[in-house]
C-alpha positions as CSV (number, residue, x, y, z in Angstrom):
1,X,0.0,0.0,0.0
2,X,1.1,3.7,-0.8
3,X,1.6,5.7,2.4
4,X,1.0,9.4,1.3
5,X,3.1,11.9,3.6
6,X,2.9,15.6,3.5
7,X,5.6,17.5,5.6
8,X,4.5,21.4,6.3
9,X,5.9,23.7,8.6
10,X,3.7,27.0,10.6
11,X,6.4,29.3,9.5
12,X,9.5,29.7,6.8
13,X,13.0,28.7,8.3
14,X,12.6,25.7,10.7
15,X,14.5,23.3,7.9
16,X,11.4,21.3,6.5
17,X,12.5,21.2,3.2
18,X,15.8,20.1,4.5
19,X,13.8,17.3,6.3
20,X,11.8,16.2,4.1
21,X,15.3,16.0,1.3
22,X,17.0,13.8,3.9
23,X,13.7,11.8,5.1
24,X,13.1,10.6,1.4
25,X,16.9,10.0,0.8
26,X,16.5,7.9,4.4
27,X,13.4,5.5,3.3
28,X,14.6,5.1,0.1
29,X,18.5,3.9,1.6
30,X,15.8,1.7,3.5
31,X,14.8,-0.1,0.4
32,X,11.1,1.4,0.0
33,X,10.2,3.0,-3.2
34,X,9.8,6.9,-2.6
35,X,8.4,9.6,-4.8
36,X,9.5,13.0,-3.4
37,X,6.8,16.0,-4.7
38,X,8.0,20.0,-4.3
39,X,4.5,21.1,-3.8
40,X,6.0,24.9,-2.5
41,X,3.1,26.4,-5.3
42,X,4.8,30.1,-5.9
43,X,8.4,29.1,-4.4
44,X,9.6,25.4,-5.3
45,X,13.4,25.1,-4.9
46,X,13.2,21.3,-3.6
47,X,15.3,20.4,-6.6
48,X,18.5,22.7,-5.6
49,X,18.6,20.5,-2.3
50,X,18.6,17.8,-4.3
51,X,21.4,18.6,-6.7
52,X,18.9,19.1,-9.6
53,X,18.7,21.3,-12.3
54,X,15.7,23.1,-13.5
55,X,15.2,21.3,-16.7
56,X,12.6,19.1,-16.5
57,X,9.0,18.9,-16.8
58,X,7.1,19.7,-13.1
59,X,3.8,20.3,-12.1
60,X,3.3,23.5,-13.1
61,X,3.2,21.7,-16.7
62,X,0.8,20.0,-15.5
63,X,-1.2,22.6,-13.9
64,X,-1.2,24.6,-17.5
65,X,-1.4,21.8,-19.5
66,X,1.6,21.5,-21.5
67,X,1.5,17.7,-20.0
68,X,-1.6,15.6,-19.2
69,X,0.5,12.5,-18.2
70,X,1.7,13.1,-14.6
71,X,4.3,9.8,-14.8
72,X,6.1,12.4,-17.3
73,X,6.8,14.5,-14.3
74,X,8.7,11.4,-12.4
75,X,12.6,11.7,-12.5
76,X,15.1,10.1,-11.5
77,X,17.7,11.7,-9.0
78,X,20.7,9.6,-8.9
79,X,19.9,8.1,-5.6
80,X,18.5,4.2,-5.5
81,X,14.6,3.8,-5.1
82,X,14.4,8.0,-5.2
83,X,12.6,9.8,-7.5
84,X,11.3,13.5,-7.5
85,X,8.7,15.7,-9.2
86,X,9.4,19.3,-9.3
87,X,7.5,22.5,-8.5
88,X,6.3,25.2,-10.4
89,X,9.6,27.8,-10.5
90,X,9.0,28.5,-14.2
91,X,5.2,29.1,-13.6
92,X,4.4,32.6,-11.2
93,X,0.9,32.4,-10.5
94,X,0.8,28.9,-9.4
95,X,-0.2,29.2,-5.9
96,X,-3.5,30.3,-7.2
97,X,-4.7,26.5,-8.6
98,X,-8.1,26.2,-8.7
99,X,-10.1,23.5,-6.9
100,X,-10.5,21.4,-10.0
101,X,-6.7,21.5,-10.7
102,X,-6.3,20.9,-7.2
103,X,-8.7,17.7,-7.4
104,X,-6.8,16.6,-10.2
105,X,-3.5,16.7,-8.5
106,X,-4.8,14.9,-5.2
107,X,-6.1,12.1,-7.6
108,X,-2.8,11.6,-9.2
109,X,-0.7,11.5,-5.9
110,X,-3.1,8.9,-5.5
111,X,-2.0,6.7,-8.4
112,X,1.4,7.0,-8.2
113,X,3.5,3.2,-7.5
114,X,5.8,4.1,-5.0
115,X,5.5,3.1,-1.2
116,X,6.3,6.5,0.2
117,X,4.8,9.9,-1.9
118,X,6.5,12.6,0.4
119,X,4.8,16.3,-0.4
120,X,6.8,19.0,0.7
121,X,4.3,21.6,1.5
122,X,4.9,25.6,1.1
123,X,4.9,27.0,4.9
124,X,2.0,28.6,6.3
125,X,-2.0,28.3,6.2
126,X,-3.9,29.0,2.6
127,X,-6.6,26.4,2.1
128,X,-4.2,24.7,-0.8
129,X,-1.3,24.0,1.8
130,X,-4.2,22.3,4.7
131,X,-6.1,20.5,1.8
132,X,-2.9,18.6,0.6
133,X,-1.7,18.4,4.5
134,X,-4.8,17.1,5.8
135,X,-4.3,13.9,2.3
136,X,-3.9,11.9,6.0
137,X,-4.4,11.8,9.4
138,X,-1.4,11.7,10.5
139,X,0.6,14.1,8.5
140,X,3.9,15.7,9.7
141,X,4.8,19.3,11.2
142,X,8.3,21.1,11.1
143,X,9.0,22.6,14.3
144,X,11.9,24.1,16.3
145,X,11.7,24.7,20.1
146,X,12.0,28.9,19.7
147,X,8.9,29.7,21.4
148,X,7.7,32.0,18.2
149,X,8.1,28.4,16.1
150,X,6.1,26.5,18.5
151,X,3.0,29.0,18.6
152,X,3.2,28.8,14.7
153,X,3.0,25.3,14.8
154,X,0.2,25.8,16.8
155,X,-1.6,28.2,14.9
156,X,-1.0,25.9,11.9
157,X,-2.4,22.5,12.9
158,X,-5.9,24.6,14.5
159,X,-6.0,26.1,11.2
160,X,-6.0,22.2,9.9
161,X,-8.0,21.4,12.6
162,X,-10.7,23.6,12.0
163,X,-10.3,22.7,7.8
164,X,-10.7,19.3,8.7
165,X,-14.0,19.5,10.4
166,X,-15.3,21.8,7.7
167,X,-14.5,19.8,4.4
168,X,-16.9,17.0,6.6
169,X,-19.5,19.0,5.2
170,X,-21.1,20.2,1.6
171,X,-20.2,23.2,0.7
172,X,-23.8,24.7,1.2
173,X,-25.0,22.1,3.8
174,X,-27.0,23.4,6.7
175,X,-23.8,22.5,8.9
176,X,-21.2,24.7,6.8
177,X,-23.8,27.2,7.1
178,X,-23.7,27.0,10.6
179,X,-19.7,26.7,11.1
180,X,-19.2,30.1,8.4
181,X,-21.5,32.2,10.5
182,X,-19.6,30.8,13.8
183,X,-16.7,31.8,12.5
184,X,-17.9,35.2,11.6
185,X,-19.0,35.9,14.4
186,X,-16.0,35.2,16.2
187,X,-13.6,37.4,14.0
188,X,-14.7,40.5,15.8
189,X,-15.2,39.6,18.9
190,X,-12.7,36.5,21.2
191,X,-10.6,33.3,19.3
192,X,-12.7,31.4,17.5
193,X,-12.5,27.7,19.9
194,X,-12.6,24.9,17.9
195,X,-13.6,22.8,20.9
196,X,-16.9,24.8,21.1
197,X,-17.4,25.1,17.5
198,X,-17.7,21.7,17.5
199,X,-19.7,21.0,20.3
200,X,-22.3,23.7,19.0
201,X,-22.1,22.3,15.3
202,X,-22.6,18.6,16.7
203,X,-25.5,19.9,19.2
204,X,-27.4,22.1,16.2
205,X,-26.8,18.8,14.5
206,X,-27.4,16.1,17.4
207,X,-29.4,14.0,14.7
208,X,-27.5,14.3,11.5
209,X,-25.6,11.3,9.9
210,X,-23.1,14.1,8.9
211,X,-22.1,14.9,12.5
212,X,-21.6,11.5,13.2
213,X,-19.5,10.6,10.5
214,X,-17.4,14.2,11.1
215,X,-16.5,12.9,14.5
216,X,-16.0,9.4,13.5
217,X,-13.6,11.0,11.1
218,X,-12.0,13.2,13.9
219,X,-11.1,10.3,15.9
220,X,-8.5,9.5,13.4
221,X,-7.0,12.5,13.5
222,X,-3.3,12.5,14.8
223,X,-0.8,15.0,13.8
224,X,3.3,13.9,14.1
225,X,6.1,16.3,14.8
226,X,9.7,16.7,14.4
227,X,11.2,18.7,15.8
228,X,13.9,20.5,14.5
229,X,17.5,22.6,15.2
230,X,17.8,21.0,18.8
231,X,20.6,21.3,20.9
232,X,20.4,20.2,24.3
233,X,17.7,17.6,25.9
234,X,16.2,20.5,27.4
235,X,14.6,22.1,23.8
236,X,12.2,19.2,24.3
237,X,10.5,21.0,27.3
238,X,9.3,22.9,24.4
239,X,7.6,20.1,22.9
240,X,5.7,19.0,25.8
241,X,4.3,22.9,25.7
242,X,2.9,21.8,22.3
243,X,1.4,19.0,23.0
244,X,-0.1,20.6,26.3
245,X,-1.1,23.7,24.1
246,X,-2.8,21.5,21.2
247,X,-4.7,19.2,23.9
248,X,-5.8,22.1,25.8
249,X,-7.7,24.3,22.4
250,X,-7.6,21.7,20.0
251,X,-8.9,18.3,22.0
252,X,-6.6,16.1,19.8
253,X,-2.9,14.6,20.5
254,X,0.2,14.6,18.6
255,X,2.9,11.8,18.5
256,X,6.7,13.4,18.4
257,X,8.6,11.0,15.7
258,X,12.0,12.6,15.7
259,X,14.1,15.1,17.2
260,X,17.1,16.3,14.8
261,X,20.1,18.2,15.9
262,X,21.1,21.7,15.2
263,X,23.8,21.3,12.1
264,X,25.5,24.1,10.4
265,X,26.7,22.4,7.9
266,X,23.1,22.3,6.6
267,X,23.9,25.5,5.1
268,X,27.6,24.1,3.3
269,X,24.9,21.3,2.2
270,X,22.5,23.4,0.4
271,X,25.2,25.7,-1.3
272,X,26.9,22.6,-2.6
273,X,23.4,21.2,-3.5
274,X,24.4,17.6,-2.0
275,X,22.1,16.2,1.0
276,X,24.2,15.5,4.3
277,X,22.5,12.2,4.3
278,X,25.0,11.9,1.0
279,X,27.7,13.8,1.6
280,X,27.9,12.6,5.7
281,X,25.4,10.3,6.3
282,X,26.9,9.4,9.8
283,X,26.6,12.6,11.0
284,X,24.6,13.3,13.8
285,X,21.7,15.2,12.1
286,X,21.5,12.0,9.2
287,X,21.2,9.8,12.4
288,X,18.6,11.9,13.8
289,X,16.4,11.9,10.2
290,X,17.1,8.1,10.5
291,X,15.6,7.7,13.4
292,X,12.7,9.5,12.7
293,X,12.6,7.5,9.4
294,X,12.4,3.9,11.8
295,X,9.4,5.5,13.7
296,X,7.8,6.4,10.5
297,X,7.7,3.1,9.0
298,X,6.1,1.8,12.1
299,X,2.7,4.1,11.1
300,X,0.4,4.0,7.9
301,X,-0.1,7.2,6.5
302,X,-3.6,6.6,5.4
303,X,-6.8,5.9,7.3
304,X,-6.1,4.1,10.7
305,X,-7.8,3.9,14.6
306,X,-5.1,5.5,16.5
307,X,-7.1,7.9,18.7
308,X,-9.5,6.3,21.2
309,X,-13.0,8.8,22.4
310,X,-15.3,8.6,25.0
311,X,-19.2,9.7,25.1
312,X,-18.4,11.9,27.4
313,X,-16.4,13.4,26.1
314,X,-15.7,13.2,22.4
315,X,-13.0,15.3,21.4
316,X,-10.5,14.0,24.0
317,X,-8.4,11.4,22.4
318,X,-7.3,9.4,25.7
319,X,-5.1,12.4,26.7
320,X,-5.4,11.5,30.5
321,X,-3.4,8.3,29.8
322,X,-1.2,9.6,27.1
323,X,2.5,10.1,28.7
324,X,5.7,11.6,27.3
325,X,7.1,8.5,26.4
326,X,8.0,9.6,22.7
327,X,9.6,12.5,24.1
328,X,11.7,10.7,26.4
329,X,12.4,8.2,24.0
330,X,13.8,11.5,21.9
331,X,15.9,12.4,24.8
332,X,17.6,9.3,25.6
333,X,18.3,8.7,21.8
334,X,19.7,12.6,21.2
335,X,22.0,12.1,24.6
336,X,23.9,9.0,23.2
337,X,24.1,10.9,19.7
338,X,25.7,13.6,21.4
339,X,28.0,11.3,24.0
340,X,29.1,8.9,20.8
341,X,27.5,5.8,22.5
């Protein structure tokens, strides 16, 4: 089966692109077919990481029709079981698909043969950028433990959060109705709660099979982090505040599946357009991605059961018995990194 697996960030800087470069070039050392996709609409420059030039056919071909067969934008980058499909540099104007183009795309991910599609994602929150994010349940966020990351991060997966429970609904349905004029209302006055725009949209609604599929669908709904540039054990304190902040608004959990060390030569790896997971792949910011890359085969990135609700109350996903475990697993793997065990 294909596990689709978008990778978007709350804010420009944090290294995603960089992760998600050394996270294909990981799975795909790891023997599983992986398709990496530059979907950065308005700024794609995924190919420079990877050594690429700008010569071959991309999506924004496919978005203006030059091409109709999306295998055509498949190439091969040099590296074993690693293929890539470019942006849309040639193309300004991109970021402004239409939902039909859009459609089109999503289908095609879709069909493509490879056991890992990995979408790098443009950073921030327009309704393109959540719609391909939110492809699964389970999809990744780029984070670094600054403070003015975190909150981003934040701000990111409630504006997912809140996109999720929306597309549950027709786009004139009496429920959409209801959640528009909810968040109207809100945008002069307090933060719009997503807690209590559900509760109000699922007691308006108490009897609709709509509701009850849109929290059957919210159950599955688990976010993964990694987080990025750390440098001591103690920049995880940082992600406990995350999970914390997005249990407390946002009702849901998130599973941590790596923490990757602070490297400058990220910057020497860029300039000479060759991945550290080529150029120094026991270094310890490649062992870090490799880590992460272990924990991700472990998960499907497609439907699944992880989160577990109660009657009472719905939109808690078994926090009270959730611990830091991931976390400390981080911590105990990022010490022996940094001792040389």
């Amino acid at each position: 089966m294909m596990n689709i697996l978008p990778i978007a960030s709350g804010k420009g800087g944090v290294g995603k692109s960089n992760i998600a470069a050394n996270l294909a070039i990981n799975l795909a050392q790891k023997g599983k077919r992986v398709v990496l996709a530059d979907m950065d609409f308005g700024g794609a420059n995924l190919h420079t990481l990877l050594g690429l030039k700008n010569n071959h056919a991309g999506l924004g071909n496919f978005i203006y029709k030059q091409t109709s067969d999306f295998s055509e934008l498949l190439q091969e980058t040099g590296i074993e079981n690693l293929r890539f499909i470019a942006g849309d540099c040639l193309y300004p104007g991109t970021a402004n698909i239409d939902t039909l183009t859009k459609q089109k795309i999503i289908r095609k991910i879709h069909e493509i043969d490879a056991d890992f599609v990995i979408l790098d994602l443009g950073a921030g929150t327009t309704f393109h950028t959540l719609d391909f994010y939110l492809l699964t349940y389970n999809s990744i966020i780029v984070t670094t433990p600054e403070l003015t990351s975190i909150l981003n991060a934040y701000s990111f997966l409630k504006a997912a959060a809140f996109r999720f429970f929306m597309r549950q609904f027709k786009a004139r349905s009496p429920e959409r109705k209801f959640i528009d004029k909810y968040l109207r209302e809100s945008e002069s006055g307090m933060e719009a709660s997503f807690l209590d725009m559900v509760s109000r949209t699922s007691a308006e609604f108490r009897d609709s099979d709509s509701i009850a599929k849109s929290i059957d669908e919210l159950k599955k709904y688990r976010p993964q982090v990694i987080l990025n540039q750390g440098e001591t054990t103690d920049d995880l304190e940082m992600a406990k505040r995350l999970r914390s902040l997005v249990h407390k608004k946002l009702g849901i959990s998130i599973d941590f599946v790596g923490f990757v060390r602070k490297d400058s030569r990220i910057s020497l790896a860029v300039a000479s357009r060759t991945p550290l997971s080529i150029s120094d792949p026991e270094c310890e910011y490649v062992q870090s991605i490799r880590s992460a890359a272990d924990r991700i085969l472990q998960h499907t990135y497609e439907y699944n059961e992880l989160n577990e609700f109660t009657e009472n109350n719905m939109f808690d996903n078994d926090f009270s018995e959730q611990t830091d475990k991931d976390i400390e697993v981080l911590s105990t793997e990022f010490s022996k990194q940094y001792s040389g065990e």
